[in-house]
N, C-alpha and C positions, 0 to 999 in steps of 0.2 A: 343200428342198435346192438350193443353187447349181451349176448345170452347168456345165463345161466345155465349150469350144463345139467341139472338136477329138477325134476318134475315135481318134488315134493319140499317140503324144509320141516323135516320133523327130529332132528337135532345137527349137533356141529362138528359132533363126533366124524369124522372123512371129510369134512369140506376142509379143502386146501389153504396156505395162506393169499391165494392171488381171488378165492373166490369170497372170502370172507372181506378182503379189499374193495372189492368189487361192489358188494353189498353197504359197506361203508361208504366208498364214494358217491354213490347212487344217492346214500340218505342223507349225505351232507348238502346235497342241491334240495334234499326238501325239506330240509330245513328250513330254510331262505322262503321255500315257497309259504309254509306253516307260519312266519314270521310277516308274511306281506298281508294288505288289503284283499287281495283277490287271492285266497286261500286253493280256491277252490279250481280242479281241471275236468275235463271231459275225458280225460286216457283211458277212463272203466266205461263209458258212457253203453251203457245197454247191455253191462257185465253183472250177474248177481253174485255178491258174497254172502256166503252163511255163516255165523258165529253160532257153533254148538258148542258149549259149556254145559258139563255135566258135575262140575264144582262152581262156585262161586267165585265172582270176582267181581272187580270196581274196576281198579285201572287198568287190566290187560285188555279185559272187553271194551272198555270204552275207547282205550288207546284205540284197537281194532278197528272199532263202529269208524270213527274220527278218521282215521287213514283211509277209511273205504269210498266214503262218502268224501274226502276231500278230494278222491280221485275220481266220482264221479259216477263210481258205482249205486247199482241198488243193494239197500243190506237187509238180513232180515238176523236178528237174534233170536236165538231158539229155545225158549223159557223150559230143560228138562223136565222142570220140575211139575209141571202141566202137559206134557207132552205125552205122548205114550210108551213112550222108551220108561215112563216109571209105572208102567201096567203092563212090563212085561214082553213088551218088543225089546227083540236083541240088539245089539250093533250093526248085522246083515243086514238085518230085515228095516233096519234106518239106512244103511246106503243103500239100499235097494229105493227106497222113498224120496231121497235124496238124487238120485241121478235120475229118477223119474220129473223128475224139476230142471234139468241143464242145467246147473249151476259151473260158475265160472271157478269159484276160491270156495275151500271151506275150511276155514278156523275150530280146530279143534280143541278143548282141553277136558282131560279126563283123569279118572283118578287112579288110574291100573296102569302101568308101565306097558308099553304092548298097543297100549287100545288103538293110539290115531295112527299107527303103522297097519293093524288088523283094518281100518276105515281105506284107510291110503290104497291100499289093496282090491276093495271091491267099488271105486268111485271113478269117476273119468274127469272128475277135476281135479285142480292142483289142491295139493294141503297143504296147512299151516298148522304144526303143532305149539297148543300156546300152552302147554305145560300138561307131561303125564306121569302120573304118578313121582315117582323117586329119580324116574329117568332123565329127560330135559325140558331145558326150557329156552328153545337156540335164539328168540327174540330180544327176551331180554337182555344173556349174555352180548348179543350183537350190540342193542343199545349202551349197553355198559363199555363193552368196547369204543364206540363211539364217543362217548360221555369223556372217556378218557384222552382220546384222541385229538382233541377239539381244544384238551385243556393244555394236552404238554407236549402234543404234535407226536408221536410215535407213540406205539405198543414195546417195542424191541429195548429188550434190555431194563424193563420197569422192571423192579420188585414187587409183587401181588401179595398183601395178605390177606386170604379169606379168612374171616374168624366165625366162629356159631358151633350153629346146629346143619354139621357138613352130610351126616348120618341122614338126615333127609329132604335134602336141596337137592333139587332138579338145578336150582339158579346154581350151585358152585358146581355139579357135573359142566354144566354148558359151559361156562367162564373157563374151569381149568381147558378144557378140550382147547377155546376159542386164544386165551391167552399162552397156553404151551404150541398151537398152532402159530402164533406172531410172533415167536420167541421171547416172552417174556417172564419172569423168574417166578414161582406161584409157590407161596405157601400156604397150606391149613392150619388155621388155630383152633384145637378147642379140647375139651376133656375127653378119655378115651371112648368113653362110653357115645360120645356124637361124633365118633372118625367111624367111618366104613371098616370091615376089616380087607388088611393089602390093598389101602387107600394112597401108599409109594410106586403101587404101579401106574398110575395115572401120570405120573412124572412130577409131583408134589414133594414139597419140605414139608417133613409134620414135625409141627409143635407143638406142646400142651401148655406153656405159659403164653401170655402175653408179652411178658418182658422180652421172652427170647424172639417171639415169631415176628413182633412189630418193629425190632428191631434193622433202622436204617430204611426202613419201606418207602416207596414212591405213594404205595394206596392203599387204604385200610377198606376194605369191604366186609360192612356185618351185615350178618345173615341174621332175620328171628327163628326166634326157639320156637318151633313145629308142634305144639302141644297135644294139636289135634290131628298128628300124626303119629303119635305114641304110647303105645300099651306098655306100661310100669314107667320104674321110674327110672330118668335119665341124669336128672340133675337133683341134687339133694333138698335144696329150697332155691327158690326165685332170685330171694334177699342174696345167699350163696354164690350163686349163679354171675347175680351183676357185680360182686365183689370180686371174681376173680376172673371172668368174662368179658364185660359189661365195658364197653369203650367211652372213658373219660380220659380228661386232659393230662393227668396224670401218667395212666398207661399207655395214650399217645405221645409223649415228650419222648418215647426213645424211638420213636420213627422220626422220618427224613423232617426240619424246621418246616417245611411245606406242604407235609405229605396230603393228600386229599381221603376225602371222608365219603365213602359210599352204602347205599341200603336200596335192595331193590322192592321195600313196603310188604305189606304195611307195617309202621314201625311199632312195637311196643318200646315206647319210652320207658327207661327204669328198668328192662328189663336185658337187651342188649347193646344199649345206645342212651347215653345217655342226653338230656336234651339239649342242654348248652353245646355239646358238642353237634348235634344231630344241624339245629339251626346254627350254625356258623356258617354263616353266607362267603368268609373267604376261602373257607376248605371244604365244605361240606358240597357237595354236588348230587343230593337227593332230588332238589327240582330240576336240577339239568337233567337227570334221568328219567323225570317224568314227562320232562317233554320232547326227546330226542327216543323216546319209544313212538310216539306218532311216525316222526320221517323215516323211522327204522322200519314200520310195518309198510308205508307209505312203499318203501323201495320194494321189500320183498313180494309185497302183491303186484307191485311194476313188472319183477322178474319172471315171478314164477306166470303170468299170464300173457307171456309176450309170446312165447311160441305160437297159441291158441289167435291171439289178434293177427300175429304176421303173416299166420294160416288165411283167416280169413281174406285179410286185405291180398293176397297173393290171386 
């Protein structure tokens, strides 16, 4: 078995290109598995994973649950919202509660940049950060990677445009970290006010139109406008926003006659994406990214718990 040289995967920022490979090829064989009748292995068999979500989600959690249980673990999802962590237990005082249980994996996502490293820190199991705060999101970028790789055989040498609201995407932190790691060319689109400030030092092309930034691109990836991440106002109206934002066929015609169409959900149609474009089944790879997020967790829960089974079985 090839190890993973990292006990944790709570972003992508330092992981190399041969380990980010690595992570890819793994999930490219569970794909296959994901795709067959007998979906399901015994690799976690008497493993527990914990999905603690302290935000909301649909497809990261369920991705998770999905990949846990197809490996055969047991899962337990951890409703915050009923939990006592909203009466006032801290984050210690839940991994303290938490390692009092053995757990094998735990799935974090949280809304404070910090928090699943602060977790990572007092737990004896592996983490999984599935999104914190502004900071990352290294799963998804993984599967997007993926997504890409599957369709036009390399990372090296693509043109990347991320377009949106870059100002507070964990998902474009991950992807630039993951795609300037595979050598491939990354750009930011979007208006000043949603660029980070000295968002050139991350090794990014910024542009504030569309014309110029989509121009000649291998993949268009938009991000949604984070509403409920922003105090005043970022964008002047919605209407505004999809007019000079907003990816239609129009403002795709000066990208590559091929280029592919990516969104890592949930989408506001109308508002960064428009829907004709979104559903174009020959370019659009929104579904392929929703289902190569499964073999993607799939792998990383293979990785990061193999020390701990090799222990055993040793």
């Amino acid at each position: 078995m090839t190890r993973f040289p990292h006990r944790h995967l709570l972003g992508i920022e330092g992981l190399s290109a041969g380990e980010i490979s690595l992570v890819l090829d793994l999930a490219d064989s569970y794909v296959e598995q994901s795709r067959s009748r007998e979906r399901k292995s015994q690799l976690l068999d008497g493993r527990t994973v914990v999905n603690l979500f302290f935000e909301n989600s649909t497809r990261t959690l369920t991705s998770f649950e999905l990949a846990a249980k197809r490996l055969g673990a047991d899962v337990i999802n951890m409703a915050v919202q009923s939990s006592s962590v909203k009466k006032g237990e801290t984050l210690i005082d839940t991994a303290m509660t938490l390692n009092a249980m053995h757990l094998d994996a735990l799935v974090v996502r949280h809304a404070e940049s910090g928090a699943v490293k602060l977790l990572s820190d007092k737990v004896n199991c592996a983490v999984l950060n599935a999104g914190d705060g502004h900071h990352e999101h290294p799963t998804q970028a993984l599967l997007d990677a993926l997504a890409i790789r599957r369709r036009l055989g390399r990372l090296e040498g693509l043109v990347v445009a991320i377009c949106g609201d870059i100002l507070h995407s964990r998902v474009a932190r991950s992807n630039i970290h993951l795609l300037n790691a595979m050598g491939a060319h990354v750009r930011v689109v979007a208006p000043p006010t949603l660029l980070p400030s000295a968002i050139e030092r991350l090794g990014v092309e910024v542009h504030h139109t569309m014309k110029s930034g989509l121009k000649d691109a291998d993949i268009v990836m938009m991000l949604r406008l984070q509403s409920e991440r922003m105090s005043g106002q970022y964008v002047p109206s919605i209407r505004e926003y999809f007019y000079f934002f907003g990816l239609d066929y129009e403002k795709l015609a000066v990208a590559k006659p091929n280029a592919l169409i990516m969104h890592p959900g949930p989408m506001n149609r109308g508002v960064e994406i428009d829907s004709e474009v979104a559903d174009d089944f020959k370019r659009s790879m929104i579904l392929d990214q929703v289902e190569l997020g499964v073999a993607v967790r799939m792998a990383v829960l293979d990785l990061l718990t193999r020390p701990a089974r090799e222990g055993r079985a040793a």
